[in-house]
Steps between C-alpha positions, in 0.01 A plus 500: 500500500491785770559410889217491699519759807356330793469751813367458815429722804799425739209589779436137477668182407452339159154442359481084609333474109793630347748200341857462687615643213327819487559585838865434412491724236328796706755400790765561241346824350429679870899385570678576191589139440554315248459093434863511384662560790460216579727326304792729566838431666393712770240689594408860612464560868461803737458501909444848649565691183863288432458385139726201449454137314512155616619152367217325306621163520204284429381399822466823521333607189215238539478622840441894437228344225254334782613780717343756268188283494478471840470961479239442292313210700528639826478899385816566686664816341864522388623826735642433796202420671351257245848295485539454885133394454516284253856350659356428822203329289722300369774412764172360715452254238838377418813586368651182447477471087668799464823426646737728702574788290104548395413427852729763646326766214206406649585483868659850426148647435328342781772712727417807267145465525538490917670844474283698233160362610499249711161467593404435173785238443351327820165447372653389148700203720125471678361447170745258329371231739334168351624505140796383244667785334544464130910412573354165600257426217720315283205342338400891273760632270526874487351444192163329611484707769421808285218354344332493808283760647602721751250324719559147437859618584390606851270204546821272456709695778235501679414936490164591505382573210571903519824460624654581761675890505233749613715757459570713167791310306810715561790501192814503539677810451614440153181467370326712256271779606173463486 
């Protein structure tokens, strides 16, 4: 059976109709991603063009997962920009599950974010108010999560229902061109 191509126009976030896991799929395809990376030792990294890798103990692995649906939730891109965004999103509402190494990944793009755009990274904070984040949803496993749409997703962290980016979705800078 072929893979089914699901693109999107990074103009705007996620179409809310779409299922978790389609938008995970076009988040992986506009990225160069791939599902198994997750399961690796460690996993790829880069921060101002540095390429390195990182532990992926598991705290951390089932971290990255909800962090990656969080990108496609919110809309929050994956360059610079879109990390610090999404970071700041989620440092507002809580860090605590994710325990000190995570956290400090996390708190290291919030800092980021303040340097390459911070205005932008200030309204994401603004924005993160009055809502879990999916670190504190025990109750959904990654797994139930997908089958979701993108919109119930956002209904359940409490998004409006387009999202929240209004920005085009950045990539990083490993990603593939367009």
């Amino acid at each position: 059976m072929a893979k089914q191509s699901f693109t999107a126009s990074r103009e705007e976030p996620f179409p809310a109709s779409w299922t978790v896991e389609q938008g995970l799929r076009a988040f992986f395809e506009e990225n160069g991603f791939e599902r198994e990376a997750y399961d690796g030792s460690r996993t790829p990294a880069s921060v101002l063009g540095f390429e390195f890798s990182v532990p992926n103990p598991p705290r951390h692995r089932w971290a990255i997962m909800l962090h990656d649906l969080h990108h496609i939730a919110t809309g929050f891109g994956t360059d610079l920009t879109g990390e610090g965004e999404i970071s700041a999103w989620e440092f507002r509402r809580g860090l605590r599950p994710l325990g000190l190494y995570v956290g400090s990944i996390v708190f290291g793009g919030v800092l980021l974010g303040l340097v390459v755009a911070p205005r932008r990274t200030l309204r994401a904070w603004r924005s993160s108010l009055g809502g879990p984040s999916l670190f504190f949803l025990g109750s959904y496993s990654f797994d139930d999560l997908l089958q979701l749409s993108i919109g119930e997703l956002r209904r359940i962290l409490g998004l409006r229902e387009e999202g929240l980016s209004k920005a085009h979705r950045g990539v990083h800078s490993r990603a593939p061109k367009p």
